[in-house]
Structure formats: structure tokens, C-alpha cells
C-alpha positions as a Python dict, from the first residue, in 0.01 Angstrom:
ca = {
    (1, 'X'): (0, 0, 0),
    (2, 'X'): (170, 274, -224),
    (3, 'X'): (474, 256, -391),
    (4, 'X'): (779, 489, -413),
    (5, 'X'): (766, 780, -585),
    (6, 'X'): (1098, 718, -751),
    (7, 'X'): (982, 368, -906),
    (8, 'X'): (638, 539, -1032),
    (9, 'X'): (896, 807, -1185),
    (10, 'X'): (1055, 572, -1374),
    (11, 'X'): (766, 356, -1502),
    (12, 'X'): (569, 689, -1616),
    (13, 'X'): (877, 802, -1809),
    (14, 'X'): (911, 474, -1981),
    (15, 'X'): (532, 480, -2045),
    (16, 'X'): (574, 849, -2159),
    (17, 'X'): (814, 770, -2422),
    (18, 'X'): (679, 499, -2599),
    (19, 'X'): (429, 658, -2610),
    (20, 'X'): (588, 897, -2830),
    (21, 'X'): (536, 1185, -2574),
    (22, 'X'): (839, 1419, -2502),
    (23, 'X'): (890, 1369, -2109),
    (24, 'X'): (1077, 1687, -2079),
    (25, 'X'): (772, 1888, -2238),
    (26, 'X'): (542, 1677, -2000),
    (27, 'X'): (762, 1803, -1688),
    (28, 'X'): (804, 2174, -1821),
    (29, 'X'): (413, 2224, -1846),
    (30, 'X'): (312, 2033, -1518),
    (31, 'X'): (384, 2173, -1163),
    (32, 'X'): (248, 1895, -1034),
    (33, 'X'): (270, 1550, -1162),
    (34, 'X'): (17, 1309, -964),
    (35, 'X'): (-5, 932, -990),
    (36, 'X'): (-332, 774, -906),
    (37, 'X'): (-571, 400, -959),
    (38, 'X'): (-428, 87, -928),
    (39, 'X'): (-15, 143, -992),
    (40, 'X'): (-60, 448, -665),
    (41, 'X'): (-188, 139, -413),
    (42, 'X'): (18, -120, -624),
    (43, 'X'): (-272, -343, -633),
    (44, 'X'): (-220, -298, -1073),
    (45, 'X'): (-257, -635, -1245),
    (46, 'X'): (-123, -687, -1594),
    (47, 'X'): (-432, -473, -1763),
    (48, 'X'): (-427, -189, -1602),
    (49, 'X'): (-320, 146, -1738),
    (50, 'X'): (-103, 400, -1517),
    (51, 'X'): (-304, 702, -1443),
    (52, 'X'): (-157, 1037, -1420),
    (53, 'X'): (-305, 1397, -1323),
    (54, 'X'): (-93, 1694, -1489),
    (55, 'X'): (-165, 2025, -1282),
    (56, 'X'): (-102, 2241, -1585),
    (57, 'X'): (-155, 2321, -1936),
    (58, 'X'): (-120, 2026, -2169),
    (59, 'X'): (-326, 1798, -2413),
    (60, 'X'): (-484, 1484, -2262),
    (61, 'X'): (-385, 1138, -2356),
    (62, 'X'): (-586, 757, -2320),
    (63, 'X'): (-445, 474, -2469),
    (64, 'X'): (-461, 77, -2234),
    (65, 'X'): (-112, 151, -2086),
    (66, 'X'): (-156, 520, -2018),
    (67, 'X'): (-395, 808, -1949),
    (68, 'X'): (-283, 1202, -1883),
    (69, 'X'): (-565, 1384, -1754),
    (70, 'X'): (-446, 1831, -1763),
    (71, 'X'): (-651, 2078, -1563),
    (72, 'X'): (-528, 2414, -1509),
    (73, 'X'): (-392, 2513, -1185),
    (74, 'X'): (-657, 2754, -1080),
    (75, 'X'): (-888, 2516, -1109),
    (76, 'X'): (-734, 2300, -836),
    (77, 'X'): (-887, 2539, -526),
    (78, 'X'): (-1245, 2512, -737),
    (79, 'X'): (-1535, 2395, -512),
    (80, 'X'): (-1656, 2224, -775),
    (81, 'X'): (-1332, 2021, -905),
    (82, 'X'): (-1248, 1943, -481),
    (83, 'X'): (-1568, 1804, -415),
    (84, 'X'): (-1521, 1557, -752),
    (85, 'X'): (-1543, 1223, -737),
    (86, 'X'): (-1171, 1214, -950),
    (87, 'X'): (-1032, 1511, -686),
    (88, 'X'): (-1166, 1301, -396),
    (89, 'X'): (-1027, 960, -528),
    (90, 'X'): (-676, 1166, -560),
    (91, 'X'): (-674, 1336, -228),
    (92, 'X'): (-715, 977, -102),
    (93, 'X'): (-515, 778, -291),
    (94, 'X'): (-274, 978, -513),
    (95, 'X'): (101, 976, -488),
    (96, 'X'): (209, 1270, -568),
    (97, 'X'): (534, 1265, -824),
    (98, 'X'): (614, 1602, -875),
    (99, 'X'): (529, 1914, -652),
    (100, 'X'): (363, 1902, -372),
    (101, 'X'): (11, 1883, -235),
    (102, 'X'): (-134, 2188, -212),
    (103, 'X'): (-496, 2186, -250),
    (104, 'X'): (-597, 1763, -232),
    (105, 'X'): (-733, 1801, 135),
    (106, 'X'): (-1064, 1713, 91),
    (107, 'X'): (-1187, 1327, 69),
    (108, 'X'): (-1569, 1365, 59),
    (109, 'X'): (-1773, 1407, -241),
    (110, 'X'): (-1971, 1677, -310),
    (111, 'X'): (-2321, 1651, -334),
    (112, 'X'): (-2327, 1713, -701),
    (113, 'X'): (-2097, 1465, -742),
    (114, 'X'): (-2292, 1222, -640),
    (115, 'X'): (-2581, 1299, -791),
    (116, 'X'): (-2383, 1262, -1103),
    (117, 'X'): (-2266, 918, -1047),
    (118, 'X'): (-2652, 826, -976),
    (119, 'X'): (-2730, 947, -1331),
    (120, 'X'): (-2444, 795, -1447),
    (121, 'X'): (-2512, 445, -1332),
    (122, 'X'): (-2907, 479, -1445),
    (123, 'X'): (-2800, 555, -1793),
    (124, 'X'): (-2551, 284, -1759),
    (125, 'X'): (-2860, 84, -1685),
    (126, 'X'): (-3076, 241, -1948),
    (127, 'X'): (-2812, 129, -2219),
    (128, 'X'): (-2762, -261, -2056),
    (129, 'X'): (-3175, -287, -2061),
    (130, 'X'): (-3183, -136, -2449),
    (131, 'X'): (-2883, -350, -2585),
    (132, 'X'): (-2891, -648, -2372),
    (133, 'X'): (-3065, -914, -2591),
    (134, 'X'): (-2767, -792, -2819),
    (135, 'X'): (-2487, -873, -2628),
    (136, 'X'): (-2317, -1200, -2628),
    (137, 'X'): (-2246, -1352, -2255),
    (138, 'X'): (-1903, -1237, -2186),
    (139, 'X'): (-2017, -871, -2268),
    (140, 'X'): (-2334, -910, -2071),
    (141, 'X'): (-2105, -968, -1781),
    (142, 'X'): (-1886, -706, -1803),
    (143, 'X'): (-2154, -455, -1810),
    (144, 'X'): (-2295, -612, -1524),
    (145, 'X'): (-1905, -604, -1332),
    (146, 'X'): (-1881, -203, -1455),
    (147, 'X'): (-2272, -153, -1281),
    (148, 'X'): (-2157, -338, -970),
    (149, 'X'): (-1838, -111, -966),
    (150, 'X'): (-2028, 225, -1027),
    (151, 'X'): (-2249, 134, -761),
    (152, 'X'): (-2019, -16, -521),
    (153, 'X'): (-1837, 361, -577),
    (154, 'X'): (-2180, 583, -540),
    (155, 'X'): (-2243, 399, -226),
    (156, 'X'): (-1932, 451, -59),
    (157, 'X'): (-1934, 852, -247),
    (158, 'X'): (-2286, 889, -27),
    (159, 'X'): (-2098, 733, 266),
    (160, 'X'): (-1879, 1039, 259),
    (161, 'X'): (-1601, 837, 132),
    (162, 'X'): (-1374, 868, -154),
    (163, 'X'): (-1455, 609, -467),
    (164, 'X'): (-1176, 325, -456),
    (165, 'X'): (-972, 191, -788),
    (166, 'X'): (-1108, -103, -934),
    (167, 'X'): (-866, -363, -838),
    (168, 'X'): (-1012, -274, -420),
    (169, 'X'): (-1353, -242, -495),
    (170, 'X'): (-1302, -598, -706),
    (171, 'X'): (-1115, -755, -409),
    (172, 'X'): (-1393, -699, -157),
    (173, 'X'): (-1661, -848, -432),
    (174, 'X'): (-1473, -1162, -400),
    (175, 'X'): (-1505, -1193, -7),
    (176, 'X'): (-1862, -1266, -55),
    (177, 'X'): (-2146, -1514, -247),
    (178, 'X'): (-2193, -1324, -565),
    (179, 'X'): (-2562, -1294, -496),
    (180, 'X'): (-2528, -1227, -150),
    (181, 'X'): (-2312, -949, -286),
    (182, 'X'): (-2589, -785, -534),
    (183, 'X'): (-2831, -827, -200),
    (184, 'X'): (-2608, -613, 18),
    (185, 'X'): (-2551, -363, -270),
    (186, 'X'): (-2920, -354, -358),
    (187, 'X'): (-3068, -388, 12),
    (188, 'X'): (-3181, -6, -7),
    (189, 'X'): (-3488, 166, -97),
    (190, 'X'): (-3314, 423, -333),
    (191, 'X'): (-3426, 446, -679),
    (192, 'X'): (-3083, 339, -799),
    (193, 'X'): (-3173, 12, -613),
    (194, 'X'): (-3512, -9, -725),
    (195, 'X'): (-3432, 24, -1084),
    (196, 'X'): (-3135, -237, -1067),
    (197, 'X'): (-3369, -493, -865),
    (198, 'X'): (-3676, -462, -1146),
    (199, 'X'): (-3341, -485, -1466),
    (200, 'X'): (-3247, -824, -1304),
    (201, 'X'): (-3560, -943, -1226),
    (202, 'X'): (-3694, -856, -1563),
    (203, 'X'): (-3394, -994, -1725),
    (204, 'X'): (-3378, -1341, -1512),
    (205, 'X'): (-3015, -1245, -1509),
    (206, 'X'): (-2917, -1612, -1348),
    (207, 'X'): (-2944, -1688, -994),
    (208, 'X'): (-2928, -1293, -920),
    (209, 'X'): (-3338, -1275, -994),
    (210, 'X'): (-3381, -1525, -737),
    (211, 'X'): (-3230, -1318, -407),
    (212, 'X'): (-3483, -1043, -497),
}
């Protein structure tokens, strides 16, 4: 469910400022001022940052309570940039905090884009299968949560669907058996599957090897 505009207004300027970020400067340079993630659905827990689009000219900014992402305002009506998987995620789920929507029609992915995301997640897996050994437990399972959600996101981006935050995609994970879960995700023949499969498998990544 989103929240009001006028309460997302007010946390973003308090975020802004301590910060150390001028919110008058921020306003002047954007013409639109878009809130998206977690804090637009208010399904935000206590870690996540606030995520904010700037249609404008200004310099980015990423720390764990807040990240500005700028593009120019051209760009906005770019074939490329509307069939993104961040332009998709924002024409489904941004709130929109400043201006108005003039170009965020368009909620499925460009093929590109998800061809992307598939070479995203196997160098995601390249890097897990290189380093694992390496990692103590707790890392090993986040990088196993981040594959899940990368996946989870590329399957519902070749779906024709717009990639969900992370707090949605991790509340539908828990409605299921954790390895029925991977066997759902994985029941395909794709080579994103394929490759996944033979990395837990090979790894004997706990009961997970077993549904295979």
C-alpha cells in the first residue's frame, strides 16, 4: 500500500539534510522528485534506505539511509531508459513527490533489459562459485538471498512484469518450504536455471542439492 506524498515529503527532507544536502538546491534542479522501493509501498523495515529518482541535473548520492539517482529529463521519453528494469519498477510502484507523471507509462521490460539481468545474475553466480569456499556462512547466505532475489525479479521481468522491491519479493519467499521455493524458481530449462541447479549441486549447498 503507498503512503502519502506529504509524509514521504517530510521524511526525504529530513533524510536530505542530515545528510548534509541543501533541500532547496535538490528541489531547484529536479522537476520531478520520485519516491520508489520499500518506503513507496510502505513495506520498509528498519534497514532499508529511501530511494529517490531526481528528473534533472544533479550529482548522485548512496549512503544506507539514502540514495538520489539524477537522469536528465530528455532522457525520460528514451526507449531505452522506459523499457528499464529501474523505469519499469517506477512506473509501477513510484510515488511521485514532485511534478507529475509524464512519461512512467510503461510497466514491461524491454527485451534488453532482461537480457541484462540474465548476465547479471550469471556473473553473480560466477563470483559465488569463485569465492565461495571463502566466505564464512552468514555471507554464503546472503549471496544466496541476493541470487534468489535477482532471479525471483528476471522471472517476473520475462513475465512482462515490473521487478518488485525486496521487502515483496522476500514476503512471498516466506509463503513457501525454502527448497520447495528454489524448485519452483529453478523448475525451467533456461540456462539461468541450469547453471544455478549444477552451483548447488556442485556445492551440496544443504538440503537445496537434494530437490534437484
Amino acid at each position: 500500500m503507498k503512503v502519502s506524498r506529504d509524509k514521504l515529503k517530510s521524511l526525504l527532507k529530513r533524510r536530505v539534510r542530515a545528510a548534509g544536502i541543501n533541500w532547496g538546491d535538490l528541489d531547484r534542479q529536479a522537476c520531478q522528485i520520485i519516491v520508489f522501493g520499500s518506503y513507496a509501498l510502505s513495506v520498509n523495515t528498519c534497514d532499508s534506505d529511501l530511494d529517490i529518482l531526481c528528473i534533472g541535473v544533479g550529482k548522485r548520492y548512496k549512503s544506507s539511509k539514502l540514495h538520489i539517482i539524477w537522469i536528465p529529463e530528455q532522457r525520460t521519453h528514451s526507449q531505452q531508459w522506459l523499457g528499464s528494469e529501474l523505469a519499469t519498477h517506477i512506473a509501477a510502484y513510484g510515488v511521485w513527490i514532485k511534478g507529475e507523471n509524464n512519461w512512467a507509462y510503461q510497466t514491461k521490460p524491454g527485451r534488453k533489459t532482461i537480457e541484462r539481468k540474465k548476465n547479471n545474475i550469471l556473473s553473480r553466480l560466477d563470483a559465488a562459485q569463485r569465492h565461495w569456499d571463502d566466505l564464512l556462512p552468514k555471507f554464503q547466505a546472503g549471496q544466496l538471498t541476493k541470487l534468489r532475489r535477482d532471479l525471483q525479479r528476471y522471472q517476473m521481468m520475462q513475465r512482462g512484469k515490473a521487478p518488485a522491491p525486496k521487502p515483496l519479493l522476500d514476503t512471498e519467499w516466506r509463503q513457501h518450504d525454502v527448497c520447495d521455493g528454489w524448485a519452483a524458481l529453478l523448475s525451467n530449462r533456461s540456462e539461468v536455471a541450469r547453471r544455478i541447479k549444477k552451483f548447488l549441486v556442485t556445492r551440496k549447498i544443504s538440503k537445496l542439492a537434494k530437490t534437484f
